[in-house]
C-alpha positions as CSV (number, residue, x, y, z in Angstrom):
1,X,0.0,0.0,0.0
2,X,2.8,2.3,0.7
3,X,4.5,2.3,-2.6
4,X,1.0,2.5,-4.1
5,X,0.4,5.5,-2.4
6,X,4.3,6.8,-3.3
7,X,3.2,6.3,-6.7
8,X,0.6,7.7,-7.3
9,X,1.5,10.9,-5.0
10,X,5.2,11.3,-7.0
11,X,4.8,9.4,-10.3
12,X,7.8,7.5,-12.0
13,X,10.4,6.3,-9.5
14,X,13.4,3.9,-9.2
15,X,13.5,0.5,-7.1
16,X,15.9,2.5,-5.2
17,X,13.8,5.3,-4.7
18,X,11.7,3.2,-3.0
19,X,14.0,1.2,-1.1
20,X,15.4,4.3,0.4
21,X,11.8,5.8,1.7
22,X,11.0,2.7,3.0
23,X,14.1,1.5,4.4
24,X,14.3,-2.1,2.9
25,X,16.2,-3.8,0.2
26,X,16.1,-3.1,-3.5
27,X,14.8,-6.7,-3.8
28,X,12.0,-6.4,-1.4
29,X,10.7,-3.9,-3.6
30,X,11.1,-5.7,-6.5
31,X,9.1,-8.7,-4.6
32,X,6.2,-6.2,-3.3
33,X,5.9,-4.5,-6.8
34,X,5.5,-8.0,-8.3
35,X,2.7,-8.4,-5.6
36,X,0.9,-5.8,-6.5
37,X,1.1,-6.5,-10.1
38,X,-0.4,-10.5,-9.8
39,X,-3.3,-8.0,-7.6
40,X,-4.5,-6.1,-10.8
41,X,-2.8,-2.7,-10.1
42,X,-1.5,-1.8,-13.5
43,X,2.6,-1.2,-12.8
44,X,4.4,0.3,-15.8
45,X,8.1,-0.6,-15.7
46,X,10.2,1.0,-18.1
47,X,14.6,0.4,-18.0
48,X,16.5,2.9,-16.4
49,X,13.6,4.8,-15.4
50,X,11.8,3.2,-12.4
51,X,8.2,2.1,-12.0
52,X,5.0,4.1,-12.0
53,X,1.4,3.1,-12.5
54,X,-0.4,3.3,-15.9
55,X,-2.6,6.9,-16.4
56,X,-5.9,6.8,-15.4
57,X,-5.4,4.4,-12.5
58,X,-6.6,5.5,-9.4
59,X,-7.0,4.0,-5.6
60,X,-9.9,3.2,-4.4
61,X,-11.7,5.0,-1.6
62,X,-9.2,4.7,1.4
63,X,-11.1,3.6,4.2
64,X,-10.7,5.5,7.8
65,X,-10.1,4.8,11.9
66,X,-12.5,6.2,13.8
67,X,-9.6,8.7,14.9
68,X,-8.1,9.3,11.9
69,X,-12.2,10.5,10.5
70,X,-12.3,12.3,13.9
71,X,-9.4,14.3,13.3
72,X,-10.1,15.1,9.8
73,X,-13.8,16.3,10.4
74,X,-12.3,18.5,13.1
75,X,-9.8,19.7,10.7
76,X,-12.5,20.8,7.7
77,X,-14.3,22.6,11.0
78,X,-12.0,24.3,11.7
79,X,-11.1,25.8,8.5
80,X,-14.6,25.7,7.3
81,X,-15.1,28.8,9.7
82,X,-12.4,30.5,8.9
83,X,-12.6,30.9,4.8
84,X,-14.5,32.8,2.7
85,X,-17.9,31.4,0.8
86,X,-16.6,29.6,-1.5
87,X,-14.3,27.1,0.5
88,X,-16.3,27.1,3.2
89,X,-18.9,25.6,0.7
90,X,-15.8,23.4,-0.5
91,X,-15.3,22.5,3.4
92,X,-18.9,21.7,3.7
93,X,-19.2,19.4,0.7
94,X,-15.8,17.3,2.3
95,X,-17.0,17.1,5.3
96,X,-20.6,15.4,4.3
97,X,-18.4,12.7,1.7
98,X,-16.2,12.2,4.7
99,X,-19.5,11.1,7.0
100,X,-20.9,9.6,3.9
101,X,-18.5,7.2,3.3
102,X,-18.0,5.8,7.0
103,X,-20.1,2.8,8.1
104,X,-22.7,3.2,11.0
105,X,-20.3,1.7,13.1
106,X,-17.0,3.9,12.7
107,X,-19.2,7.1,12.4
108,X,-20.7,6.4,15.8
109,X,-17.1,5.6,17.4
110,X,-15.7,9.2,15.6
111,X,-18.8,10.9,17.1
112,X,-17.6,9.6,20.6
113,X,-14.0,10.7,19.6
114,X,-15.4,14.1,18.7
115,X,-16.9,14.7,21.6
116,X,-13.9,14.4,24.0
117,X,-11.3,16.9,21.3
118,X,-12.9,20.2,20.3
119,X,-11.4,23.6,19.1
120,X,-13.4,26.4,19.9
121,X,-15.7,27.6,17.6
122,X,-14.3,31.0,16.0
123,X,-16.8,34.2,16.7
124,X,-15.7,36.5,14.3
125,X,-15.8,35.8,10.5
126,X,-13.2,37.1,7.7
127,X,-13.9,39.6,5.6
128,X,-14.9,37.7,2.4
129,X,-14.5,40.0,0.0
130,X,-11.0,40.6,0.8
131,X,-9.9,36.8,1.3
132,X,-11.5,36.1,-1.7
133,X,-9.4,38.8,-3.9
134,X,-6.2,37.7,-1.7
135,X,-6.5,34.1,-3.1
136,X,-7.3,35.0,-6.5
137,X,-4.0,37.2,-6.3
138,X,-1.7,34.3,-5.1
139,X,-3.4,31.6,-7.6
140,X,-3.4,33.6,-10.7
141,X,0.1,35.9,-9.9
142,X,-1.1,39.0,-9.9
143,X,0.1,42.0,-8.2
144,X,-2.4,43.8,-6.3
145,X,-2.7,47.4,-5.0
146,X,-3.6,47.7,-1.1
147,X,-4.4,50.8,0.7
148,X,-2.8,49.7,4.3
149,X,-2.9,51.0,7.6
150,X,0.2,49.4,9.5
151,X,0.0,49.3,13.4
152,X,1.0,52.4,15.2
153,X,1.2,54.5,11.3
154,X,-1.0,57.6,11.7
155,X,-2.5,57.1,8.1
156,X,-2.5,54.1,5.9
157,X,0.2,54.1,2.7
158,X,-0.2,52.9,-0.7
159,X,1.6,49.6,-1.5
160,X,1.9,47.4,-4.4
161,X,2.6,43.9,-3.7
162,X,3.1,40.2,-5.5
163,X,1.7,38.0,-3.3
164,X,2.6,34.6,-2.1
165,X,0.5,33.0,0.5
166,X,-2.2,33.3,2.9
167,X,-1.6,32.4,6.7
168,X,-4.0,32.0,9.5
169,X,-1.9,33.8,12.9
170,X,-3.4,35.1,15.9
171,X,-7.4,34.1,14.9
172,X,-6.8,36.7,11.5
173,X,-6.0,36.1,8.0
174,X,-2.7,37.8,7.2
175,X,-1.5,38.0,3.5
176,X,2.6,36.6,2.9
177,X,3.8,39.3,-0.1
178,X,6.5,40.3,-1.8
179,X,6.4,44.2,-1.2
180,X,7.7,46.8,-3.8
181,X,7.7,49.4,-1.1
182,X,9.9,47.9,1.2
183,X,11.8,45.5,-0.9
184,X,10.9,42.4,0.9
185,X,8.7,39.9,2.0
186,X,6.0,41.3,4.4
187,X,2.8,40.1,6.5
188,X,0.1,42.4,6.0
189,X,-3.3,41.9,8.4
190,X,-6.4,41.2,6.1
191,X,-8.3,43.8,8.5
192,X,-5.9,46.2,8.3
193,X,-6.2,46.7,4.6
194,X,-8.5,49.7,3.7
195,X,-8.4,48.5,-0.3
196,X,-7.1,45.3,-2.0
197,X,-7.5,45.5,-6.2
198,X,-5.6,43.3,-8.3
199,X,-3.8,44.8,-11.2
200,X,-3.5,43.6,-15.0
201,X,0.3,42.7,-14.0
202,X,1.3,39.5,-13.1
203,X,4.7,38.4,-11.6
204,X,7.1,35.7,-12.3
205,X,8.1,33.7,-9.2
206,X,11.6,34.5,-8.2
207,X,14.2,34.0,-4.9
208,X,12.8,37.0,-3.7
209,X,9.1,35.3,-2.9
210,X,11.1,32.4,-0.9
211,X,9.6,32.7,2.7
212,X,12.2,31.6,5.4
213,X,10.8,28.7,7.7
214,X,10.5,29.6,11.5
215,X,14.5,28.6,12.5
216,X,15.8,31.0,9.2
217,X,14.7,34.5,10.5
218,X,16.7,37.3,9.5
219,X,17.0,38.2,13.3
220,X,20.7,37.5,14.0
221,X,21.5,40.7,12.4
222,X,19.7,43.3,14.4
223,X,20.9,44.4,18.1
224,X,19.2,42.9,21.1
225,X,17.5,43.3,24.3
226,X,18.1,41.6,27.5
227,X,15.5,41.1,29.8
228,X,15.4,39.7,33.0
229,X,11.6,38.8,34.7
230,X,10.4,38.1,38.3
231,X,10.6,34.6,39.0
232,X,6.9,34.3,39.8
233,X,5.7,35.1,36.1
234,X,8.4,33.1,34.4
235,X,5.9,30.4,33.7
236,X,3.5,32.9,32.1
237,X,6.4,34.5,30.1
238,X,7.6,31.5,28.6
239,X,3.7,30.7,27.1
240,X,3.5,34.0,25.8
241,X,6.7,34.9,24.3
242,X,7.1,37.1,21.2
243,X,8.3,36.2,17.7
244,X,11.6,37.9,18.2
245,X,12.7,35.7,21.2
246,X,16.5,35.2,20.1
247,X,17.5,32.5,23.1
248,X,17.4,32.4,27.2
249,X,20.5,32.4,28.8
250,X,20.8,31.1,32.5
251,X,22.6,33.1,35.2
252,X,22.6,33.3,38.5
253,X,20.8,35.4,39.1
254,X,17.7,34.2,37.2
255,X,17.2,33.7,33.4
256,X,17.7,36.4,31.0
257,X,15.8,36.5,27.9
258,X,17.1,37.8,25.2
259,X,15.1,39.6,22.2
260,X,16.1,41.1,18.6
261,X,14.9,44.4,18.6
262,X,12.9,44.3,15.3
263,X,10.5,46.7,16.1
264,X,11.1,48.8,19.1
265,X,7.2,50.2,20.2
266,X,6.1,45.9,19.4
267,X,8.5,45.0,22.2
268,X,7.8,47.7,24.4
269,X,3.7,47.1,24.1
270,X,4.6,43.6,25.1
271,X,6.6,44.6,27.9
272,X,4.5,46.7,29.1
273,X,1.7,44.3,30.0
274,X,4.1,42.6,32.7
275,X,4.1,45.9,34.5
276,X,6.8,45.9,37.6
277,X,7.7,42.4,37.0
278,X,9.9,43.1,34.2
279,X,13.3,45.0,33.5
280,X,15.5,45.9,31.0
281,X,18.8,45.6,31.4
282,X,20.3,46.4,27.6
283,X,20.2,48.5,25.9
284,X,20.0,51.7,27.9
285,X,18.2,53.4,25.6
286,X,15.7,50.7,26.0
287,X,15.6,50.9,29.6
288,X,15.2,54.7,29.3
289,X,12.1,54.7,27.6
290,X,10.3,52.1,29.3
291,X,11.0,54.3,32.2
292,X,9.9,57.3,30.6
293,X,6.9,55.6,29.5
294,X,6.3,54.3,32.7
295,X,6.4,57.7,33.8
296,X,3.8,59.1,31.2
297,X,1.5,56.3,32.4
298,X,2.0,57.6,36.1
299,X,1.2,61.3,34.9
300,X,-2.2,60.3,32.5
301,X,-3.5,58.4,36.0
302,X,-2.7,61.0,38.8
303,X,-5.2,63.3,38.0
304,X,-8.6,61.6,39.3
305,X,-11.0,60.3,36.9
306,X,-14.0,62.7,37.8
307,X,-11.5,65.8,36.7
308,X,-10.6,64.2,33.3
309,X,-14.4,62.2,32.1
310,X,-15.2,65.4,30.4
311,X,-11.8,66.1,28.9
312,X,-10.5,64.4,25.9
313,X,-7.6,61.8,25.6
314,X,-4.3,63.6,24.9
315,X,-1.0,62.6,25.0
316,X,0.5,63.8,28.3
């Protein structure tokens, strides 16, 4: 079954090919391939080329655990409320052939599996129109025009973009692009995009749409920030840490964690919410303005609250 599935997922491939995925002898394969072939599965062997099955042959319908259809239906859930119309149709549709196809017996036994592993069902719901134009974008190449209001910019910017991939973080869509402004790949929010329209152009995929995995970041290249915590939040700390986490070193002292300072205001807001249970300790600079905006804090809440109600929010 396995090199049935190898070939019909990869196509032509050497006896060695095989050998190698599967860890066994060259002749074991040979053996297994002649199995299949006294079964009825139509094997094409050509010389010096390898094996792969004849077009138009196809697997039957693969039959399911209990926990393996348990953990697909709570898959297409989750997805299913998380896309736009059209896939969540799509998602729909699976997940009906996916119960369709079990016997009473298995469906009752993934119902039971269901009911003890849930994800929690997500309130909000994506803003279709943009999702929609996002993945028409990536599938057909096109570069597209947004209108984008990046976090802590006093007005959104124009930027034109070739984008590469969608990418569910943080319970919102975000959109992977090359950006033309910025020469490099960026995340934009879905939400935070005023306009999306896609332009007659269309790109060519290069090098420069490559999207580093999460243990290739450019980080190692910008200067960091040491930070030492009170022990009785280190457990909480280490659950939420940011992206830009570089490493933790041990001293004796306590652990020091230690951050590449990507964006200096995104670090601060998350140090910030640790209030007095946190310090800097490099840069300086650092450690001066989370003083001085501990200090601006101090200043907004000494007045009391009956003398400012009535005045509006200005910075202090």
């Amino acid at each position: 079954m396995g090199i049935l599935l190898e070939l019909q997922a990869r196509g032509e491939l050497r006896a060695e090919d095989l050998a190698q995925t599967f860890e066994v002898s060259v002749r074991t394969i040979y053996r297994d391939v002649e199995a299949l072939s006294e079964t009825g599965v139509p094997v094409v062997a050509t010389p010096g080329k390898g094996y792969r099955l004849m077009d138009g042959y196809f697997l039957p319908p693969v039959s399911f655990t209990a926990d393996e259809a348990a953990l697909l239906m709570l898959g297409g859930e989750l997805v299913r409320d998380r896309v736009d119309p059209g896939l969540r149709q799509a998602a729909e549709e699976a997940l009906k052939k996916l119960a369709g196809v079990l016997p009473p017996e298995r469906r009752e036994a993934m119902e039971q599996r269901r009911q003890g592993l849930a994800f929690a069902r997500f309130t909000g719901r994506p803003d279709d129109r943009r999702l929609v134009l996002a993945r028409r974008a990536i599938d057909e190449r096109r570069v597209a025009h947004l209108v984008y209001h990046a976090l802590h910019r006093a007005a959104p910017e124009p930027r034109d973009v070739e984008p590469i991939r969608l990418v569910f973080l943080g319970e919102a869509w975000h959109l992977i692009a090359y950006c033309r402004l910025r020469q490099g790949v960026r995340l934009f929010r879905l939400d935070r995009i005023d306009r999306l329209e896609l332009l007659e152009e269309r790109y060519v995929p290069a090098s420069r749409h490559e999207i580093a995995g999460p243990n290739e970041r450019d980080l190692g290249d910008l200067p960091e920030a040491r930070v030492r915590f009170d022990p009785s939040i280190l457990r909480w700390v280490r659950e939420h840490q940011p992206f830009v986490l570089l490493r933790e070193e041990a001293q004796a002292t306590g652990p020091v964690f230690v951050y590449a300072l990507r964006n200096e205001r995104e670090l601060m807001s998350w140090l910030l919410r640790w209030g007095s249970d946190v310090e800097v300790l490099e840069p300086d600079w650092l450690r001066a303005r989370l003083a001085q905006e501990a200090r601006l804090i101090l200043a907004r809440h000494a007045t009391p609250a009956a003398e400012r109600i009535a005045a509006p929010l200005t910075a202090t």
